[in-house]
LOTI-910036 format. One record per residue (C-alpha): residue number from 0; chain; x, z, y. Coordinates in steps of 0.5 Angstrom, whole numbers, plus 500, padded with zeros to 3 digits. Layout:
# residues N
[NUM 'A' [X Z Y]]
...
//
This chain:
# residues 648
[0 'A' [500 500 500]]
[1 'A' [503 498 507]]
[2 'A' [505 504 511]]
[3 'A' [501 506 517]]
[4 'A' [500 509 524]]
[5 'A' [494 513 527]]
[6 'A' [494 510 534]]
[7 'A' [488 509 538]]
[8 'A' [485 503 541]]
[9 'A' [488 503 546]]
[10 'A' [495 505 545]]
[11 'A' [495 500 539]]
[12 'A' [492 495 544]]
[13 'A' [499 496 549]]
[14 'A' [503 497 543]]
[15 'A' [501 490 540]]
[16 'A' [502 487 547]]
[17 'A' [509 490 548]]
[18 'A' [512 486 542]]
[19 'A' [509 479 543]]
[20 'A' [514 473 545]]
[21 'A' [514 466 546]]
[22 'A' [518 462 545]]
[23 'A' [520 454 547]]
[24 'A' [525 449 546]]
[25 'A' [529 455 543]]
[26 'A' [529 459 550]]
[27 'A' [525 466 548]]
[28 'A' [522 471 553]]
[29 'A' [516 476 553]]
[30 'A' [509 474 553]]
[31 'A' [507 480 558]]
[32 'A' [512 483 563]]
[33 'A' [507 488 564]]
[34 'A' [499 490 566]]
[35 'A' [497 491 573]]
[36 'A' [492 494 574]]
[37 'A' [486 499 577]]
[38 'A' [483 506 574]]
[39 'A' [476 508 573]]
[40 'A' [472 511 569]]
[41 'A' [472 507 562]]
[42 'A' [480 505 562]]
[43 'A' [483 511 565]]
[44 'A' [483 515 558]]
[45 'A' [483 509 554]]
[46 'A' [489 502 556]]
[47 'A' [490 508 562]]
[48 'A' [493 513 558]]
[49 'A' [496 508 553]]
[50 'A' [500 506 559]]
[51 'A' [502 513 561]]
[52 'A' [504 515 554]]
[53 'A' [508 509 553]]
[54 'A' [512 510 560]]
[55 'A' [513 518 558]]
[56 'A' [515 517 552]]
[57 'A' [519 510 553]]
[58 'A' [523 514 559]]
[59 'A' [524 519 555]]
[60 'A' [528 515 550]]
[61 'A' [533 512 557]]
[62 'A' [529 505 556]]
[63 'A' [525 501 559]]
[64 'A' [516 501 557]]
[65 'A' [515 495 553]]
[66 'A' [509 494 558]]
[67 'A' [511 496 564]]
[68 'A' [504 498 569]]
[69 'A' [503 496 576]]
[70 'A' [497 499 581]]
[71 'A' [493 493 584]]
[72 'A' [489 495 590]]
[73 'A' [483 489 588]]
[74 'A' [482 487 581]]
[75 'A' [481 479 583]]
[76 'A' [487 479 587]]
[77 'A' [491 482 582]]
[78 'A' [489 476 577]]
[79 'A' [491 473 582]]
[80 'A' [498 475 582]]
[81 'A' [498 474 575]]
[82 'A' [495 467 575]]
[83 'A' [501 467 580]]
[84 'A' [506 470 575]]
[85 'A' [505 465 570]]
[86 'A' [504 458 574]]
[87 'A' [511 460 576]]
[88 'A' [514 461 570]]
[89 'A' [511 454 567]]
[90 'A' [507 459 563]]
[91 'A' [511 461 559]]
[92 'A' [510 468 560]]
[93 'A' [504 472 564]]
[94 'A' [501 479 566]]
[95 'A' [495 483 563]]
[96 'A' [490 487 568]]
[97 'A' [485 492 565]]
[98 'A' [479 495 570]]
[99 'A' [474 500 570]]
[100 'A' [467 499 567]]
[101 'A' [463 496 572]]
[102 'A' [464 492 578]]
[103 'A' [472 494 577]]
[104 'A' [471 489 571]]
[105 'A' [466 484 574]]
[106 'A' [472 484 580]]
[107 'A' [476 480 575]]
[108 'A' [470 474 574]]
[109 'A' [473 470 581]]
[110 'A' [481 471 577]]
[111 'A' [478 469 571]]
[112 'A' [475 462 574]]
[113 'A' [482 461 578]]
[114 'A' [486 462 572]]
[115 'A' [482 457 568]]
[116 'A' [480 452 572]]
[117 'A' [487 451 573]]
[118 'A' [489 451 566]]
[119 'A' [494 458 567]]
[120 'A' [494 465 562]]
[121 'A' [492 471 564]]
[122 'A' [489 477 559]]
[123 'A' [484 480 561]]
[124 'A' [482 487 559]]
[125 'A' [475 489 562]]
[126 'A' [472 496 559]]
[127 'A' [465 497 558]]
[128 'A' [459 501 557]]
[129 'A' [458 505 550]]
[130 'A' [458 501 544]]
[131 'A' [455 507 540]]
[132 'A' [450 507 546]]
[133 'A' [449 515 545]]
[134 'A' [450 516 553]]
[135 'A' [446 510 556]]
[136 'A' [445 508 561]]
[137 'A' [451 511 564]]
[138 'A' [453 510 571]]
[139 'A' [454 502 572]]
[140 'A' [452 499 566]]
[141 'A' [446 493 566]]
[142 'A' [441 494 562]]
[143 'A' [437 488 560]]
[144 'A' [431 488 557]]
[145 'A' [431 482 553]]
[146 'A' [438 484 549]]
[147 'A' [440 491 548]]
[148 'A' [448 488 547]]
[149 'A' [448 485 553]]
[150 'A' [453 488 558]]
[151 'A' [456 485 565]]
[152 'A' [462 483 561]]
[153 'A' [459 477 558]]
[154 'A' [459 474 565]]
[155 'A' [466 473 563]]
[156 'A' [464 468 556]]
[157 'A' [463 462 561]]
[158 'A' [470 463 565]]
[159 'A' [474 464 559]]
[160 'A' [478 460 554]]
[161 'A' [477 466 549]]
[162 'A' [473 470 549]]
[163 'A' [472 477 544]]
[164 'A' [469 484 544]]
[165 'A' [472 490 541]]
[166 'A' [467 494 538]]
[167 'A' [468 498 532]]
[168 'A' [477 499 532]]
[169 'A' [477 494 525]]
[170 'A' [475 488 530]]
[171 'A' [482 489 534]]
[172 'A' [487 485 530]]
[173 'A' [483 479 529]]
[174 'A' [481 480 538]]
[175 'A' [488 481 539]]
[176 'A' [491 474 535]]
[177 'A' [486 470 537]]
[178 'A' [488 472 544]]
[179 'A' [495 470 543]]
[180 'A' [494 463 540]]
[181 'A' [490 461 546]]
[182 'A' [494 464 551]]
[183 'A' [501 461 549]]
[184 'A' [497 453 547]]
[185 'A' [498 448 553]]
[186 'A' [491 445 551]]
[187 'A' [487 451 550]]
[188 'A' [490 456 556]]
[189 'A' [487 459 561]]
[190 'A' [483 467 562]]
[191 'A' [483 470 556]]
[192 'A' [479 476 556]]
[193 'A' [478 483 550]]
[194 'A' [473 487 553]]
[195 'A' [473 494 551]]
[196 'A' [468 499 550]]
[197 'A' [470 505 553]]
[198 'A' [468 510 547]]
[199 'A' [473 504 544]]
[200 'A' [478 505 547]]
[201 'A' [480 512 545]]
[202 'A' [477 512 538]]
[203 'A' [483 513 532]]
[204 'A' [484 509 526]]
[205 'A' [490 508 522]]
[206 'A' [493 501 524]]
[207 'A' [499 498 519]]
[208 'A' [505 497 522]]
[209 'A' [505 490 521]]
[210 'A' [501 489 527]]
[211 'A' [506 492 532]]
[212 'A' [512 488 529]]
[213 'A' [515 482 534]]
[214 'A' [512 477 533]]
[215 'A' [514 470 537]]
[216 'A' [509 464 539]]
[217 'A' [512 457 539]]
[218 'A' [509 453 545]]
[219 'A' [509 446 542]]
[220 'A' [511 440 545]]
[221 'A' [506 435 542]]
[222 'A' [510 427 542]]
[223 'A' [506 421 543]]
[224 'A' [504 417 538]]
[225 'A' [509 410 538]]
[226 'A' [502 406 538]]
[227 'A' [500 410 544]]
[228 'A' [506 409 548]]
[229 'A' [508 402 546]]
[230 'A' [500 399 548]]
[231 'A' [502 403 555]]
[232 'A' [509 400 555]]
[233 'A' [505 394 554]]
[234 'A' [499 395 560]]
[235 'A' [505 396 565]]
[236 'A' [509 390 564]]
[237 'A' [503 387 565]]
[238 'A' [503 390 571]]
[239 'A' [505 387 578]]
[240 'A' [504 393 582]]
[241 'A' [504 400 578]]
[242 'A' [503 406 581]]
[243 'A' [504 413 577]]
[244 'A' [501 419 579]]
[245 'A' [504 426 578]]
[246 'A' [500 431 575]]
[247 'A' [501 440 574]]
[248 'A' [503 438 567]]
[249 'A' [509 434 570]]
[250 'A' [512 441 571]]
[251 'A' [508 445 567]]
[252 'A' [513 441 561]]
[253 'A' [520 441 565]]
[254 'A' [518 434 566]]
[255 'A' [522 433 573]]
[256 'A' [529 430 570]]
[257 'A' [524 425 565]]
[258 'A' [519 422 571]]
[259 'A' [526 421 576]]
[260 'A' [530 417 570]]
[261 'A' [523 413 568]]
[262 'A' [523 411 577]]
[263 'A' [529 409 577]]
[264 'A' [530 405 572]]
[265 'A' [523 402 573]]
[266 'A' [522 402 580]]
[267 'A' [515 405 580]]
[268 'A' [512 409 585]]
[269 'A' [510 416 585]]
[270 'A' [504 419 588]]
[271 'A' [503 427 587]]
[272 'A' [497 432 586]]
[273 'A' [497 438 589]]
[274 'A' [499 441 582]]
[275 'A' [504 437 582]]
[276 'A' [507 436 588]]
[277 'A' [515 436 587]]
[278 'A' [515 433 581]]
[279 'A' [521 429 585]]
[280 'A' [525 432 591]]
[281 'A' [524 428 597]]
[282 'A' [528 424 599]]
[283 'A' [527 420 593]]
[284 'A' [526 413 594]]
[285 'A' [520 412 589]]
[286 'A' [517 418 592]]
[287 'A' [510 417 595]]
[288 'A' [508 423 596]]
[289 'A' [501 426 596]]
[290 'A' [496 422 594]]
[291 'A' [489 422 596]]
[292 'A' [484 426 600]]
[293 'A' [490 429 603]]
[294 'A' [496 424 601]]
[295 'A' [500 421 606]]
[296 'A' [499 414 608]]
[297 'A' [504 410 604]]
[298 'A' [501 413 597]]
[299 'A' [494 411 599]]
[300 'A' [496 405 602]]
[301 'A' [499 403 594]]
[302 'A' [494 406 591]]
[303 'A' [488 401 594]]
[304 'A' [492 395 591]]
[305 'A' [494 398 584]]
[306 'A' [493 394 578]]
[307 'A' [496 400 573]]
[308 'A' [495 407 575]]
[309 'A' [499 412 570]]
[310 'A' [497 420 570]]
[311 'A' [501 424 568]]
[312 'A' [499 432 567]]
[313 'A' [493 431 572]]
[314 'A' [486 432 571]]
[315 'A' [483 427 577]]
[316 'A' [481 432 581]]
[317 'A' [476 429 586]]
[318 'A' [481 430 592]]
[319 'A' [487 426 587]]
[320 'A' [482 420 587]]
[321 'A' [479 421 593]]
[322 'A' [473 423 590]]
[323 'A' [473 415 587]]
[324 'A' [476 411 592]]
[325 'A' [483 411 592]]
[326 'A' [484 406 586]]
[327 'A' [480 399 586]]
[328 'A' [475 395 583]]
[329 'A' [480 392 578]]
[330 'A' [485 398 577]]
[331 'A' [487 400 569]]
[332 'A' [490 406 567]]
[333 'A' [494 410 563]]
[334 'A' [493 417 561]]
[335 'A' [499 421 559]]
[336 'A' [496 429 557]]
[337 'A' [497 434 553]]
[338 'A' [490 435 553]]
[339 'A' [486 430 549]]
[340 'A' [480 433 554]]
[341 'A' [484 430 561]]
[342 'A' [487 425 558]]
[343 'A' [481 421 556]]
[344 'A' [479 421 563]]
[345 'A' [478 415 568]]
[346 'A' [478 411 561]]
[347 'A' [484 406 559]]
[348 'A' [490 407 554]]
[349 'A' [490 415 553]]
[350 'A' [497 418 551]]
[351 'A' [496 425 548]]
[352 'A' [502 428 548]]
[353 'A' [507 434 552]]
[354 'A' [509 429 559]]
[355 'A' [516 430 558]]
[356 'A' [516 427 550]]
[357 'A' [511 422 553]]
[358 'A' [516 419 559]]
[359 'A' [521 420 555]]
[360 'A' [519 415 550]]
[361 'A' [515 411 555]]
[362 'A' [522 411 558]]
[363 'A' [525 407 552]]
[364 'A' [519 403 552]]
[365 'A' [522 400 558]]
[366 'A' [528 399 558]]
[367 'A' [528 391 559]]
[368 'A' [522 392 565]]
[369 'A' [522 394 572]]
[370 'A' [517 392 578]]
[371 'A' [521 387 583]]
[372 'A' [526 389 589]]
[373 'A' [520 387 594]]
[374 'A' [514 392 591]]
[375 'A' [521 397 592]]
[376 'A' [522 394 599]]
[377 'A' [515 395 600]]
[378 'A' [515 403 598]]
[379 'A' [521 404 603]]
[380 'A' [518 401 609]]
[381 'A' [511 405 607]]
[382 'A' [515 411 606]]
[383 'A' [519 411 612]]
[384 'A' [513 409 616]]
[385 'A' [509 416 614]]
[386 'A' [516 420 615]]
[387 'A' [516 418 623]]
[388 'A' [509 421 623]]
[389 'A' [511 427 619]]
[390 'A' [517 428 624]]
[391 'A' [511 427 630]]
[392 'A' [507 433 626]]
[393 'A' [513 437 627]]
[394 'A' [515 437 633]]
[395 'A' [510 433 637]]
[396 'A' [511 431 644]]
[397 'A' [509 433 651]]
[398 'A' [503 430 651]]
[399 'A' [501 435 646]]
[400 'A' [504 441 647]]
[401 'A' [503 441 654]]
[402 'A' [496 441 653]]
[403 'A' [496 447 649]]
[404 'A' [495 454 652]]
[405 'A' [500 459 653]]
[406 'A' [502 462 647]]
[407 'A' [500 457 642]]
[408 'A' [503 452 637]]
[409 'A' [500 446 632]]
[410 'A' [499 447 625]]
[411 'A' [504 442 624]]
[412 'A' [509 445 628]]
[413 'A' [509 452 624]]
[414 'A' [510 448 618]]
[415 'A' [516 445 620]]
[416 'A' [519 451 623]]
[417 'A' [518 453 616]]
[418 'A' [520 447 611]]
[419 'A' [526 447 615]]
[420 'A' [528 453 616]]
[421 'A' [527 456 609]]
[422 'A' [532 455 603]]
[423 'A' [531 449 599]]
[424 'A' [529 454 593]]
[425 'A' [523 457 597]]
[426 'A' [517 457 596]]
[427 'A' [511 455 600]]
[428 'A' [504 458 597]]
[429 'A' [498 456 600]]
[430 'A' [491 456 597]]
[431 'A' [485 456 602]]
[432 'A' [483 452 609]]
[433 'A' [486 446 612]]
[434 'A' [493 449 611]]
[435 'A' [493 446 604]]
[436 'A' [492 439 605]]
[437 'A' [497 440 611]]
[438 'A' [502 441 607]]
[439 'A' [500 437 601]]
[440 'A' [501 431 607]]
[441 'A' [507 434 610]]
[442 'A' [512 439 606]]
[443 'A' [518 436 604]]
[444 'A' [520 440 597]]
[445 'A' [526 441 595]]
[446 'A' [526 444 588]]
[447 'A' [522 443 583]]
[448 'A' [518 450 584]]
[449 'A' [519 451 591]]
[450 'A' [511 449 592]]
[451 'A' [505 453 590]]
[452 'A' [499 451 592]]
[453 'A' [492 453 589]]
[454 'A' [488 448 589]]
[455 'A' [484 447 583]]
[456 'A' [479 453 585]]
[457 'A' [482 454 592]]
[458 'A' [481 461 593]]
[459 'A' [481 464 600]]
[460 'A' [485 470 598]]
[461 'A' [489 468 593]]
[462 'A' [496 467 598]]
[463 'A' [497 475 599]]
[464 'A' [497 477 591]]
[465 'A' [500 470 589]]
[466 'A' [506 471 593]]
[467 'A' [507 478 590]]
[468 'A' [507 474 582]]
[469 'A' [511 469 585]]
[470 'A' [517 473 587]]
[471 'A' [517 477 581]]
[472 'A' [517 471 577]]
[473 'A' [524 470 580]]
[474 'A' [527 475 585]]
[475 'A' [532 470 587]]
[476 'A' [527 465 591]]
[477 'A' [524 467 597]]
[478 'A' [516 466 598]]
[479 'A' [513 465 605]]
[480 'A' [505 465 603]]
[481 'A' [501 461 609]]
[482 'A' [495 464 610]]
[483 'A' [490 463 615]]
[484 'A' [485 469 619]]
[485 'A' [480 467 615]]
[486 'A' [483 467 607]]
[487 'A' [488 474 610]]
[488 'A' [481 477 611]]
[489 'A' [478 476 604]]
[490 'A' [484 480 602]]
[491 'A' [489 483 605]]
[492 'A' [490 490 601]]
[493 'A' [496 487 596]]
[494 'A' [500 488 602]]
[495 'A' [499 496 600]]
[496 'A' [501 493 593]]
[497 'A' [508 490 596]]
[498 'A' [510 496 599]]
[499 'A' [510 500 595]]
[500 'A' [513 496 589]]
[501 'A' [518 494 594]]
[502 'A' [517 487 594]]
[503 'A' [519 483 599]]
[504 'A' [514 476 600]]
[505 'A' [514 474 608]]
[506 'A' [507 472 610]]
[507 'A' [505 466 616]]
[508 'A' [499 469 618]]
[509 'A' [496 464 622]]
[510 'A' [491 466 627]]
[511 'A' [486 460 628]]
[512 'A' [480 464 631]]
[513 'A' [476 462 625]]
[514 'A' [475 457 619]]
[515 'A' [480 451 621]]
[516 'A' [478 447 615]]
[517 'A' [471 448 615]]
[518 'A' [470 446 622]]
[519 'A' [473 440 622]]
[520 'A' [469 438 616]]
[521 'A' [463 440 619]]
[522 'A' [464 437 625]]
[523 'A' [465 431 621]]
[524 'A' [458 432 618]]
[525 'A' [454 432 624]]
[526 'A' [454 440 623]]
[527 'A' [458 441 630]]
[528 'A' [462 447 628]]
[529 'A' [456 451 627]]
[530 'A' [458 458 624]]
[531 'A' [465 457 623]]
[532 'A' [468 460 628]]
[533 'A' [471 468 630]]
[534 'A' [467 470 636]]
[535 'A' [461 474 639]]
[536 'A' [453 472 639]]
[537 'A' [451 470 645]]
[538 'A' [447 472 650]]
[539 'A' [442 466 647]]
[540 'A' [443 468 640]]
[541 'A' [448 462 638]]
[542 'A' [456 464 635]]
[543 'A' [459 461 640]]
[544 'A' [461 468 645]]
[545 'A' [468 470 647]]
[546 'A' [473 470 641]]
[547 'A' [473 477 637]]
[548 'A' [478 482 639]]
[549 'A' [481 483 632]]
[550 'A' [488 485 632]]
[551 'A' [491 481 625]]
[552 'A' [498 484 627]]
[553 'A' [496 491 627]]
[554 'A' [492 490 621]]
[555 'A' [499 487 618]]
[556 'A' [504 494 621]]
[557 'A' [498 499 618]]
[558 'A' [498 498 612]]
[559 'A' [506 498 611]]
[560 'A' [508 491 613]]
[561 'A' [514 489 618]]
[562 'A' [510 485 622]]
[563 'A' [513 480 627]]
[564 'A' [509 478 634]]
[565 'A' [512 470 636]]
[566 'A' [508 466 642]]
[567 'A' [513 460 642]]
[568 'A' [517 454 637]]
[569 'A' [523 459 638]]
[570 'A' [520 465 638]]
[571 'A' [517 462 630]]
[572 'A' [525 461 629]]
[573 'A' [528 467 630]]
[574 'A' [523 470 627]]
[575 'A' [523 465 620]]
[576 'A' [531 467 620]]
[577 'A' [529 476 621]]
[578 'A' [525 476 615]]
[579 'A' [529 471 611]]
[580 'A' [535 476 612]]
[581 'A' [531 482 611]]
[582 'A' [533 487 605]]
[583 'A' [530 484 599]]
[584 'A' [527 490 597]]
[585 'A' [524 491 604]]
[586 'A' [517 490 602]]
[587 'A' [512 484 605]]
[588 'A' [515 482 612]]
[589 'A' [508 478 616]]
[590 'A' [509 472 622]]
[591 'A' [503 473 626]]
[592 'A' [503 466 629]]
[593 'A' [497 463 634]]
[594 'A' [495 456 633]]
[595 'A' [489 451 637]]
[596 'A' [485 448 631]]
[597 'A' [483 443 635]]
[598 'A' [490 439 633]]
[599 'A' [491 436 627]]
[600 'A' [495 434 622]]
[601 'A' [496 426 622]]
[602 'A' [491 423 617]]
[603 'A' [490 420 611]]
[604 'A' [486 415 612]]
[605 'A' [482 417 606]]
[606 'A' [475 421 604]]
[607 'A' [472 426 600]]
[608 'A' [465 426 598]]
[609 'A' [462 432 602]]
[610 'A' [454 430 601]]
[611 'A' [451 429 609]]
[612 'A' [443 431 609]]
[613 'A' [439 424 609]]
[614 'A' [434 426 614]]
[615 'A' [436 431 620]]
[616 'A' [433 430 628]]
[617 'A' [440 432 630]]
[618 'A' [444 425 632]]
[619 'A' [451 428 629]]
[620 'A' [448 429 622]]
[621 'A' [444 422 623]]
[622 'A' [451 419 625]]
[623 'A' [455 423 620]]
[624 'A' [450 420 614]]
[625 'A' [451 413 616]]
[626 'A' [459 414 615]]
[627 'A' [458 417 609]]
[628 'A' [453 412 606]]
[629 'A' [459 407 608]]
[630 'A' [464 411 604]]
[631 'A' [459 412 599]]
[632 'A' [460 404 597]]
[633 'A' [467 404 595]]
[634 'A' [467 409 589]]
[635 'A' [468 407 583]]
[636 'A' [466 409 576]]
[637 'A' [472 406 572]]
[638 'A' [468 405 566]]
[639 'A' [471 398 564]]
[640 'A' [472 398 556]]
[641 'A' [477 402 554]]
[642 'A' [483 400 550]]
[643 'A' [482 403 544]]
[644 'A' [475 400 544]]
[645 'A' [478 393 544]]
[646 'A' [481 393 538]]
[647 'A' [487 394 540]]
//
């Protein structure tokens, strides 16, 4: 008979997760750095003194704890900074959160949305009212008169990948196993959740010791099949202008060295996704940029006249095809994921395999072909028109600047402060508001993980915990998280997190007096701006008063952060060099900068689809709509035969 241990529950959950691994190309790591969380009635006797018991016992020993914990001051946010964690390290490694019952854990719903939308691992570990029932109902607990084994937990079975319930104790090991399997498959990956009844979770059973044992997962590099790629490597050479689009998988696979030799060689032009921005460094001359509802001119321009399209590791966001008008009627694709879900999108020749095998053996399908000198020449000359608008963006002239008022800035000249005066191994971190098209439009990366921006859910909120992950991911970068008023207001509190795990992460708050982006959308829907700016009711009833006297600084400096005040382009500098050059263990550093929202970014000359009202007796609303119905008629359905389903 195998040997056992008496543990509870929770103490054998933390147990298990301390001696999990995963492993790729030969390169071995622990699965969980650690469990962030927050404290309430239903974990803090279960997963909460697990943790203590292992940290006691661990400290004891002169060792580190298997699963280190962390207090967070919001259960979103700290998904958030795990989601964070592991896009940072190709997610080959992330955090477990648990909260408490109730709200604690419904907290985690938007977290887990994020994560799987994204396609990122995060455990999660919600607790739940009794599994014996015996106290109900107890304080926070749904009751729902048609199911007596519903609970708010089961919010969480759509946002999941895996979802599971623990409640008797035997359940654990078949929960735990079938969490792990998800969280380390580059398919199937995304929020995992374990929920946890509180009287579970501190009931004993006697485990065998062959569950705490290391246990290494493998994350598969799935090759193409030969006929895949030799019917894409024939699609292409039929190819007169071919364009390839870079997706969050390119680097989710360490696919940048692969992309960079296929361009070389083949001369084909790259667009990027938000998720894979970065996939070549700037400078690259095969390198157009961001493509669609927010891409650069260059990449836009050639996408309209591309006969092939190649995606790579992307989903076809709508802001990728700029909600289906980016590509022509004719265009033909090919679709190289890990995924069979992503990559039989947009119809085509569909590539199922990891990206860096895929463009590796693409590669060597191609080595006799290249597009010709003039469709390079053609990609310089577009490029290098789009680069003079970016320098314009970063340094606007006279008749910009003196038309602002004292002390404010554009927007795209606090990017280029920024781009320009961090190291080429920063990152930049965004996710909500205007700032995330702007720099997808401009920021010219350098490193292959020097941009984050979240744009799969685009989470107000996100910027200030996210940083957090980043910069444990790797201490070696710094990470500058631009954030508007409006996405810092959502959440703030992970500063308090910052200071006091003594994590340095310099914030570029960007106070705008409101929300930049949704007013100007508004706007171009006829909708004037109505509710998207920070200021007093009027006399008349409207929102349209004097602006709010809400001191974002101050906010900043009490809750422990160094915060520093700048009104000018040199003031930024000096103030971008202070916080680069401030200790590392300094806790969060905050540039409180003033930007006028009324100037933007250089266009895109693209769309995205935001639907108009058809009838309105506003003459805006009437003339947004009969824009939008011209638009409307570009949009393409791609729904041309398939290669397969001709026979080929």
């Amino acid at each position: 008979m195998s040997a056992t241990v008496r543990l509870t529950v929770a103490q054998a959950t933390v147990e298990f997760l301390s001696h999990q691994w995963s492993e790729r190309d030969g390169e071995r790591q622990r699965l969980f750095a650690g469990c962030l969380g927050i404290f309430g009635h239903g974990n803090v006797a279960g997963v909460g003194q697990a943790l203590l018991q292992q940290e006691t016992l661990a400290h004891e020993a002169g060792e580190e704890p298997g699963l280190p914990y962390v207090l967070a001051r919001n259960e979103q946010a700290m998904v958030h900074t795990a989601v964070a964690y592991a896009r940072q390290r190709d997610r080959l490694q992330t955090w477990a959160c648990t909260a408490s019952v109730g709200p604690g854990s419904t907290n985690m719903l938007t977290g887990a949305a994020l994560a799987t939308i994204n396609r990122i691992p995060v455990l999660l570990l919600p607790s739940g009212t009794f599994a014996t029932r015996r106290s109900a109902p107890v304080l926070q607990e749904l009751e729902a008169p048609y199911a007596g084994d519903v609970t708010v937990n089961d919010a969480f079975r759509p946002l999941s990948r895996y979802f599971d319930r623990v409640n008797r104790a035997e359940q654990l090991p078949g929960a735990l196993l079938g969490a792990m399997r998800v969280l380390t498959d580059p398919v199937e990956t995304g929020a995992v959740t374990v929920a946890l009844p509180q009287d579970v979770q501190a009931e004993a059973h006697d485990w065998p010791v062959e569950l705490f044992a290391d246990r290494v997962w493998h994350i598969a590099r799935p090759p193409a099949e030969v006929s895949r790629i030799e019917a894409a490597a024939e699609l292409i050479r039929q190819a007169e202008r071919p364009l390839l689009v870079a997706g969050g998988g390119v680097h989710y696979s360490g696919a940048e060295v692969a992309l960079a030799a296929l361009c070389d060689a083949t001369g084909i032009p790259v667009g990027e996704s938000q998720a894979g921005k970065g996939s070549l460094p700037h400078g690259h001359p095969q390198l157009l940029g961001a493509i669609g509802s927010t891409g650069t001119t260059a990449a836009n321009a050639m996408a309209r006249e591309a006969d092939v399209v190649i995606g790579v590791g992307t989903r076809w966001q709508d802001f990728t095809t700029a909600s289906r008008t980016a590509f022509g009627p004719d265009a033909r694709f090919v679709n190289i994921n890990v995924a069979s879900f992503d990559a039989g999108k947009q119809s085509g020749v569909s590539v199922v395999a990891d990206a860096r095998e895929a463009l590796t053996a693409l590669a060597e399908e191609l080595a006799d072909w290249s597009v010709p000198q003039g469709y390079r020449d053609e990609q310089a000359r577009l490029w290098g028109e789009w680069d003079e608008r970016v320098e314009a963006a970063y340094r606007p002239g006279a008749d910009v600047t003196d038309a602002l008022a004292d002390g404010l800035l554009t927007q795209g000249e606090v990017l280029g402060a920024v781009n320009e005066l961090s190291d080429p191994r920063d990152v930049v971190l965004c996710a909500a508001g205007s700032m995330p098209g702007d720099l997808h439009k401009l920021w010219r990366v350098r490193d292959r993980k020097g941009y984050h921006v979240e744009y799969g859910y685009s989470c107000m909120g996100y910027e200030v915990p996210a940083s957090i992950g980043i910069r444990w991911a790797d201490p070696s970068r710094d990470v500058f998280a631009m954030v508007g008023d409006g996405g810092y207001l959502m959440m703030p509190t992970e500063l308090v997190t910052a200071v006091q795990e003594r994590t340095k992460v310099i914030v570029v708050l960007v106070q705008n007096q409101g929300f930049h982006s949704i007013g100007s959308l508004s706007e171009e829907l006829g909708s004037q701006r109505f509710g998207t700016r920070y200021r007093y009711r009027s006399e008349d009833g409207t929102l349209d008063g004097d602006v709010l006297p809400v001191d974002l600084a101050a906010n900043a400096r009490s809750l422990g952060a160094t915060v520093i005040e700048v009104a000018s382009r040199e003031e930024l500098a000096d103030a971008i060099k202070q916080a680069k050059a401030a200790p590392a263990d300094g806790g969060p550093v905050v540039i409180h900068v003033r930007t006028d929202p009324t100037v933007y970014a250089p266009d895109s000359e693209s769309w995205w689809d935001v639907p108009v009202s058809q009838v309105s007796d506003l003459e805006s609303t009437q003339e947004a709509y009969a824009r939008y119905l011209e638009h409307q008629q570009r949009q393409q359905n791609f729904l041309t035969p398939s290669e397969s389903s001709e026979g080929a």
